[in-house]
C-alpha positions in Angstrom: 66.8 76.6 77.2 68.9 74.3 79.5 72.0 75.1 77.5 71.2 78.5 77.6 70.7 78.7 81.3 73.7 76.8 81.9 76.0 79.8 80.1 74.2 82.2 82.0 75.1 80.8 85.2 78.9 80.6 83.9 78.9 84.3 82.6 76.9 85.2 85.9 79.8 83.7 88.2 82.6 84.9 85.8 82.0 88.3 85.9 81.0 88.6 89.3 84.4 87.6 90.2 86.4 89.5 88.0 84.2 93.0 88.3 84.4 92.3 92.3 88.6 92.2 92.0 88.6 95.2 88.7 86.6 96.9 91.2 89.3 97.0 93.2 92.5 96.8 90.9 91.2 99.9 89.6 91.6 102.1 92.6 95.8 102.0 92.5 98.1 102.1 89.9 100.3 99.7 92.0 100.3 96.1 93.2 99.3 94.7 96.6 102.6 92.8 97.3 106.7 93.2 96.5 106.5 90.0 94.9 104.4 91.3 92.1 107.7 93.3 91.6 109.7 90.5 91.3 107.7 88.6 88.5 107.5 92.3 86.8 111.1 92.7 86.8 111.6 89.3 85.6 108.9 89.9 82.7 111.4 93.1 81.6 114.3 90.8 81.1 112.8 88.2 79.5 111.1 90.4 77.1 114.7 92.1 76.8 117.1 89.1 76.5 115.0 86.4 76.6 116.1 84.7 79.0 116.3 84.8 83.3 120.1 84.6 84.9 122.1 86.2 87.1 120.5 88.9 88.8 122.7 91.7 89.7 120.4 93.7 92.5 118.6 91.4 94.4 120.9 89.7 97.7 123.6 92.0 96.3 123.6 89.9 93.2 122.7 86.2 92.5 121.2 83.2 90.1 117.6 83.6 89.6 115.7 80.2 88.7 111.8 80.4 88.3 109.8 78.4 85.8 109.2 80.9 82.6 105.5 79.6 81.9 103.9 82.0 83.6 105.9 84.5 82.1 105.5 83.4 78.6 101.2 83.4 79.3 101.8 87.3 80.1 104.1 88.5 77.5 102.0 87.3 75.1 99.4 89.1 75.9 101.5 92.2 76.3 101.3 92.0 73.0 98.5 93.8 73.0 98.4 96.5 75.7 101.4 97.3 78.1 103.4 94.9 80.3 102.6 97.0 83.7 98.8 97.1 82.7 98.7 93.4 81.7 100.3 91.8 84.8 97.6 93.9 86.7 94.4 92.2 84.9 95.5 89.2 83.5 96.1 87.5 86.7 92.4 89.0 87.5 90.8 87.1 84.8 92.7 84.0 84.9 91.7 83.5 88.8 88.2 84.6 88.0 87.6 81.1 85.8 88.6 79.5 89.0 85.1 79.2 90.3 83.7 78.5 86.8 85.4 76.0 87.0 83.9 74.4 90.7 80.6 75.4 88.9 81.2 72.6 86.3 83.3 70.4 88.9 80.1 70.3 90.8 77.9 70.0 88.1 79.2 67.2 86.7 79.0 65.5 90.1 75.3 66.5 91.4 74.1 67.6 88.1 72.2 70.2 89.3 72.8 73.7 87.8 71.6 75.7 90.9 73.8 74.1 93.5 76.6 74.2 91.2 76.3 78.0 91.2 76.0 78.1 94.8 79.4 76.2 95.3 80.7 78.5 92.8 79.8 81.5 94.0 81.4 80.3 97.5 84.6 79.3 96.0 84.8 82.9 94.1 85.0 84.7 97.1 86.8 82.6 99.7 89.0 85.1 102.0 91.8 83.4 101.7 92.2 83.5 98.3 90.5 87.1 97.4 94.0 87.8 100.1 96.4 86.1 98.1 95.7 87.0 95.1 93.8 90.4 94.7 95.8 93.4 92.9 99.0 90.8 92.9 100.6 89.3 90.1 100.5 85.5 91.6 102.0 82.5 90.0 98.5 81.2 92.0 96.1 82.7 89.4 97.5 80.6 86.9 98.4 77.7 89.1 94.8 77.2 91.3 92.8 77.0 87.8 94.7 74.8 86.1 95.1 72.3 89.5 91.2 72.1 89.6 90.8 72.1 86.1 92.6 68.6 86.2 90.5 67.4 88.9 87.3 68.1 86.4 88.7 66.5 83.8 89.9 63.6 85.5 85.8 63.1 87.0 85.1 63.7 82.8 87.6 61.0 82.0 86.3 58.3 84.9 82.8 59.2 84.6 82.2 59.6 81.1 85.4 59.0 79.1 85.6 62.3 77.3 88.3 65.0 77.6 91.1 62.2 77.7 93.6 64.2 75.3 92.6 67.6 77.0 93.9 65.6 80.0 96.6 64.0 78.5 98.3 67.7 77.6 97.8 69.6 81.1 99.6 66.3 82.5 102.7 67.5 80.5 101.7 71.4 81.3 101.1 71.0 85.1 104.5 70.6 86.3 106.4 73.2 84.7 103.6 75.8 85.8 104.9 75.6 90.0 106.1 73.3 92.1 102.3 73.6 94.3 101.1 71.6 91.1 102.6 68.8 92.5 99.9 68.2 95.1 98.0 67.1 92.3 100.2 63.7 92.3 100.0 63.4 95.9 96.1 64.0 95.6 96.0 61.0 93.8 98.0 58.8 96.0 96.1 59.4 98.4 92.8 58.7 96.4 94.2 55.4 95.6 95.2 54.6 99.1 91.9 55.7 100.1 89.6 53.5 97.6 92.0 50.6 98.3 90.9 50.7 102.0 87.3 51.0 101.2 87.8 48.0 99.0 86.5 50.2 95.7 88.4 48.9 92.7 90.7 50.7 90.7 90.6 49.6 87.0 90.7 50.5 83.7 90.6 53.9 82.3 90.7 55.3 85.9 93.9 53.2 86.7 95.6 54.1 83.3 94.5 57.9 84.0 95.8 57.3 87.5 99.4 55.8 86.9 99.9 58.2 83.5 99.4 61.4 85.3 101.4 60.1 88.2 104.3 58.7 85.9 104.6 62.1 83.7 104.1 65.1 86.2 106.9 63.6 88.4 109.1 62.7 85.7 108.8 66.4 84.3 108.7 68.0 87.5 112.0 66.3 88.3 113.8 67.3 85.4 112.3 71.2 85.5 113.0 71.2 89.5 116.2 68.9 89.3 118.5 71.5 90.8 116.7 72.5 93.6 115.3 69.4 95.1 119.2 68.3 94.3 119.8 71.3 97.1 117.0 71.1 99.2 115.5 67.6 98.6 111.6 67.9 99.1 111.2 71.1 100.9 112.2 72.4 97.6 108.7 72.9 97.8 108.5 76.2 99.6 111.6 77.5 97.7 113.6 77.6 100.2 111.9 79.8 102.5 113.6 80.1 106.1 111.0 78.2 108.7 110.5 81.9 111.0 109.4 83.1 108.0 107.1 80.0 106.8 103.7 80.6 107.4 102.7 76.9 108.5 100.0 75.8 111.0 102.5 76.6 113.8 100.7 79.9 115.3 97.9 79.6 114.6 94.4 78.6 116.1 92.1 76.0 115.7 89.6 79.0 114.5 91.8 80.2 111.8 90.2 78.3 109.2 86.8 79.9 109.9 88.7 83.2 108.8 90.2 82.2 105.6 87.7 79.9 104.8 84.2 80.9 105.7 81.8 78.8 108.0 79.5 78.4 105.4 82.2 76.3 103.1 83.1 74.4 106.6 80.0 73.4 107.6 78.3 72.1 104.6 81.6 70.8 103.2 82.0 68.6 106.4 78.6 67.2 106.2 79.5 66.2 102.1 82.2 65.0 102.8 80.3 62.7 105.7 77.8 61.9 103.3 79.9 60.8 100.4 82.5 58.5 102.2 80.6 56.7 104.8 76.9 56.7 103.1 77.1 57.2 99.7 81.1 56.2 98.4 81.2 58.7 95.8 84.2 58.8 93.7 83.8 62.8 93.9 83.9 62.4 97.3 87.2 60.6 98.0 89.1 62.6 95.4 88.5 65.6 96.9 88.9 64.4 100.6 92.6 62.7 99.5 93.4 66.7 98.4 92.1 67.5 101.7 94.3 64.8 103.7 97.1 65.5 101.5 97.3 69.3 102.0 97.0 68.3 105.5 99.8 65.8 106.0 102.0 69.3 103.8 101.1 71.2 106.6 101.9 68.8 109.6 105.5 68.4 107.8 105.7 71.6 107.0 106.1 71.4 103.3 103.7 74.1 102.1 102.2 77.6 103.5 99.8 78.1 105.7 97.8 80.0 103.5 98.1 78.0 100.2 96.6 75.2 102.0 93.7 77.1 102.9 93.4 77.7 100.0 93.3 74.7 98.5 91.3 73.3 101.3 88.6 76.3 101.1 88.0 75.4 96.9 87.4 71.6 98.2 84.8 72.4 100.8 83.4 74.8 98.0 82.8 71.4 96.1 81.6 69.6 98.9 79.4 72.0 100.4 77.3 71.3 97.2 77.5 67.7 97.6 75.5 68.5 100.9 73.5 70.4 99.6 72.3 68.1 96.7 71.2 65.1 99.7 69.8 67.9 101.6 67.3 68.8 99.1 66.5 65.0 98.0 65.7 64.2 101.5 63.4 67.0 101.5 61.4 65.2 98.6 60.4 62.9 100.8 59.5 65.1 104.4 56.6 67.3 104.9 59.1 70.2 104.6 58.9 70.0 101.1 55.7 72.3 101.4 58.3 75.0 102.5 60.8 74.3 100.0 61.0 77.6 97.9 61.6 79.2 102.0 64.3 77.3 102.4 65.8 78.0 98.9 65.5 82.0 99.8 67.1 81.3 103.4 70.1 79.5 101.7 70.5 82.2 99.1 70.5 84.8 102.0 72.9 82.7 103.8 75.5 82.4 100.6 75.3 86.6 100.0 76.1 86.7 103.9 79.3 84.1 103.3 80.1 86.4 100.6 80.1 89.8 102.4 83.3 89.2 104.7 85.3 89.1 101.6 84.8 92.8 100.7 86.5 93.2 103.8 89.3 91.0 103.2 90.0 93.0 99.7 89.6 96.8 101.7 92.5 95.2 103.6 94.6 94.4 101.1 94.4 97.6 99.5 94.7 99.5 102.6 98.2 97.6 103.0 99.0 98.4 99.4 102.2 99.9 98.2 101.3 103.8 98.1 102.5 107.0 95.7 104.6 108.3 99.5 106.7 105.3 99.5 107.4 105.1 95.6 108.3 108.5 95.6 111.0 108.7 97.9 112.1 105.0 97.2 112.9 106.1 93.6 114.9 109.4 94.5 116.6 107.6 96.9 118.0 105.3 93.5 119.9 108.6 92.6 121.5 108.8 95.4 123.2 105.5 95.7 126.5 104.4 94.6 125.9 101.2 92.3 128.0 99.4 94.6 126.3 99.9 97.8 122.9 98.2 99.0 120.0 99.4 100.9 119.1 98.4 104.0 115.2 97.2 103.9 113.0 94.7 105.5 112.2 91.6 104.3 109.3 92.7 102.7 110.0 95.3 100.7 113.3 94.2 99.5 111.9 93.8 95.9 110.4 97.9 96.3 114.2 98.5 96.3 115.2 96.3 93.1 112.5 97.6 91.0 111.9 101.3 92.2 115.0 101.9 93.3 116.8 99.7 90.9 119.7 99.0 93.5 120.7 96.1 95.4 119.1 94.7 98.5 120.1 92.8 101.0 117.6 90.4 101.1 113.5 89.8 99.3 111.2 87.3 99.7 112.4 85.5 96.6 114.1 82.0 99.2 115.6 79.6 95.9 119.4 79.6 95.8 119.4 83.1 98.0 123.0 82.9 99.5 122.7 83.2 103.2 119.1 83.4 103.7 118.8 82.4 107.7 122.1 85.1 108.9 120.6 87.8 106.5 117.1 88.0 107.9 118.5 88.0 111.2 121.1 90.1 110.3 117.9 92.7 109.0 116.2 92.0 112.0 119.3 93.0 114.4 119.5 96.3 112.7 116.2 97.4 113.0 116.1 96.7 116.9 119.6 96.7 118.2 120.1 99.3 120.4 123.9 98.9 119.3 125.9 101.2 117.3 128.7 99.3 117.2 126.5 96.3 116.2 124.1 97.8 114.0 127.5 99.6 111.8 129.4 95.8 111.6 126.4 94.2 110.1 125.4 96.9 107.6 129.3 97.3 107.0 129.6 93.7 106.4 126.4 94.3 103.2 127.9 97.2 102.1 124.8 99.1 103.2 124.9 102.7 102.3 121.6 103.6 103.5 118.8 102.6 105.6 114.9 102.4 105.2 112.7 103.0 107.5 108.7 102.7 106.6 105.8 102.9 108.2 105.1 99.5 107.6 109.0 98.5 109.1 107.9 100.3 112.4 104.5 98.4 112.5 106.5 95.2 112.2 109.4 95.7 114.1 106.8 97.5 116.7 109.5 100.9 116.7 109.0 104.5 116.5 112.9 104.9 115.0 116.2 103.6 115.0 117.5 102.9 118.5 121.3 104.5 117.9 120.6 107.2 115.6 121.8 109.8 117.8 125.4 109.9 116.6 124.3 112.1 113.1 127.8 111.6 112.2 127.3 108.2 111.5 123.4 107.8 110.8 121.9 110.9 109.4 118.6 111.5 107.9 118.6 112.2 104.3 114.7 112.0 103.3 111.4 111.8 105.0 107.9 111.8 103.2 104.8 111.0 105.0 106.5 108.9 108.2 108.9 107.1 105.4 112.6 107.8 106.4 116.1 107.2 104.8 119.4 107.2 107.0 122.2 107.6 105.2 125.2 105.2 106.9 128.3 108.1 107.5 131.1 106.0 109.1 
């Protein structure tokens, strides 16, 4: 009956998650971001020539490196049903293990079935994550699994010596998944840091699990990565992504996390993580406060986004939130609350559907801001129209819209590694949408070999514009196409 109950409770989370995000995904044939559009073009040519190269469209043409297991995952399963409907619902499911597997993390440490399904249920519907990953096709719904899959096995391997080989192969898978895996090995120098100051010993299999991991993830990490931390050292880490543009904890406010995180995560995470280092000296609790420190001291450097690290941060409170709760309820046994137990047990469950309800929020967001049938039209019959030669003009955002709908060249996307130029091309985008300069404005689309401009609605919500500010001259800029507030200029001289 346990056993039983205990699959129940993983179904239960499982498809709650993933009929929450199908719920969604369901309403729009297209994805949630341009960079969805990146890894989809990529999946064409690899199912085409099998291999990634030199890409002809995106910065006008350059070398595209990004690690093909991913990829490989998907086209296997497009196998079965199409490539475009695949990348849609795979990266659905894969995220939706994600709090199955903080239900078992959790589990394993409190063993108790209930409060792993609350901590489960948090971590399924973080805001931070639900915005990062719904209706997306994100190297993260591969990625955050596996990561926190490690940490569980690594607790199986200290605590009760099982799941070593299961452990041994995702230390050799890891690395070539994304260079965020990484924070894995740093996670665990910090935990060893941190038991060495408490005086807690390090030996035997948890040493050996320790060093291995260590030794092989950075060892295959170097050799996948070798060329770009040859380039950018160790802020190959954010892929070259120009520092305006790197969401990092510069801008933002102290409240913040209680937006991407939830208060309910905060709160009882802080007190677990109180509990287990300075009363109880879990080994739980130190591993998943040296992720915390360690996706910390990223952000302080600025070595990883803003809103991975709330991410990771959110799933680690998820865990220690039922650490909390676990002492809350065994110093109840011995209080006359008891009495009013099964109260309290209805108050908590009211308080984790109310956690849960700002996320629907957070997903009506991201499908409000989701690419729609308007822009895709007129972006593809703008394709006819331009010489293969010439690029478009777009912003930052949407320069992979122009690869993959347009299929023409850009002048800049969001994809930073080995990008030539990256800093003077975003300002250069920048200076054309708000220069009030003709003469300025024609030099730097001249010098991109920018046939034509596009103006979106969500350009002019960035760039806080109604228009172009030296459009008057129609012999130079003239409008070509408009649908639904979405312009194209066509550059005349």
């Amino acid at each position: 009956m346990k056993f039983k109950l205990n699959k129940l409770f993983i179904l239960l989370i499982f498809f709650l998650n993933l009929g929450f995000r199908l719920y969604f995904v369901s309403n729009t044939e297209f994805m949630s971001d341009d960079f969805s559009y990146f890894h989809l073009r990529n999946l064409i040519q690899l199912k085409t020539t099998g291999q990634l190269g030199y890409d002809s469209l995106s910065y006008g043409g350059r070398d595209i490196f990004y690690p093909l297991t991913y990829y490989y995952v998907i086209l296997l399963f497009s196998l079965l049903l199409p490539l475009e409907l695949i990348i849609k619902i795979l990266p659905e499911i894969l995220i939706s293990i994600l709090p199955v597997i903080i239900y078992l993390t959790v589990k394993l440490i409190v063993r108790n079935k209930y409060i792993a399904l609350f901590s489960g249920l948090v971590a399924g519907f973080l805001p931070v994550t639900i915005q990062k990953t719904l209706n997306q096709a994100s190297i993260y719904s591969l990625a955050l699994p596996l990561i926190f899959l490690m940490f569980y096995l690594f607790l199986e391997v200290i605590y009760k010596k099982k799941n070593i080989g299961l452990f041994i192969i995702l230390s050799f898978i890891l690395p070539i998944i994304h260079p965020s895996t990484f924070i894995f090995v740093l996670t665990l120098i910090f935990y060893s840091i941190l038991l060495f100051s408490e005086s807690v010993p390090i030996k035997g299999i948890k040493l050996e699990s320790i060093l291995f991991s260590i030794f092989i993830m950075l060892i295959i990490g170097f050799i996948t990565y070798n060329k770009a931390f040859l380039e950018y050292g160790i802020k190959f880490v954010y892929a070259n992504s120009p520092l305006n543009y790197l969401e990092t904890f510069r801008g933002h406010k102290l409240s913040d996390p209680l937006n991407y995180i939830g208060i309910i995560p905060l709160i009882f995470g802080s007190i677990g993580i109180y509990l287990g280092i300075f009363k109880y000296r879990k080994n739980s609790v130190f591993l998943f406060s040296s992720l915390i420190l360690s996706t910390i001291a990223l952000l302080l450097f600025s070595l990883i986004e803003y809103d991975l690290a709330m991410m990771f941060m959110g799933l680690s409170f998820s865990i220690m939130a039922g650490i909390a709760l676990k002492h809350f309820f065994s110093y109840l046994e011995i209080t006359k609350f008891q009495r009013y137990k099964n109260i309290i047990i209805i108050a908590i469950c009211v308080i984790t559907f109310i956690s849960i309800y700002p996320s629907f929020g957070v997903a009506f967001n991201v499908m409000d801001n989701t690419l729609t049938t308007e822009e895709v039209e007129i972006i593809q019959r703008m394709g006819g129209r331009v010489d293969d030669d010439s690029s478009i003009m777009a912003n930052i955002e949407e320069g992979h819209y122009i690869t993959y709908f347009a299929n023409r060249k850009n002048v800049a996307d969001t994809y930073y590694l080995f990008a030539p130029d990256v800093d003077q091309r975003l300002n250069d985008i920048d200076l054309v949408y708000t220069s009030w300069s003709r003469a300025i404005a024609l030099n730097t689309l001249h010098k991109y070999k920018v046939s034509y401009i596009y103006l979106s609605e969500r350009t002019k919500l960035k760039y806080n514009i109604e228009d172009l500010k030296y459009i008057e001259d129609e012999k130079c800029f003239k409008k070509v196409d408009e649908y639904k507030g979405n312009k194209f200029y066509q550059v005349g001289c």
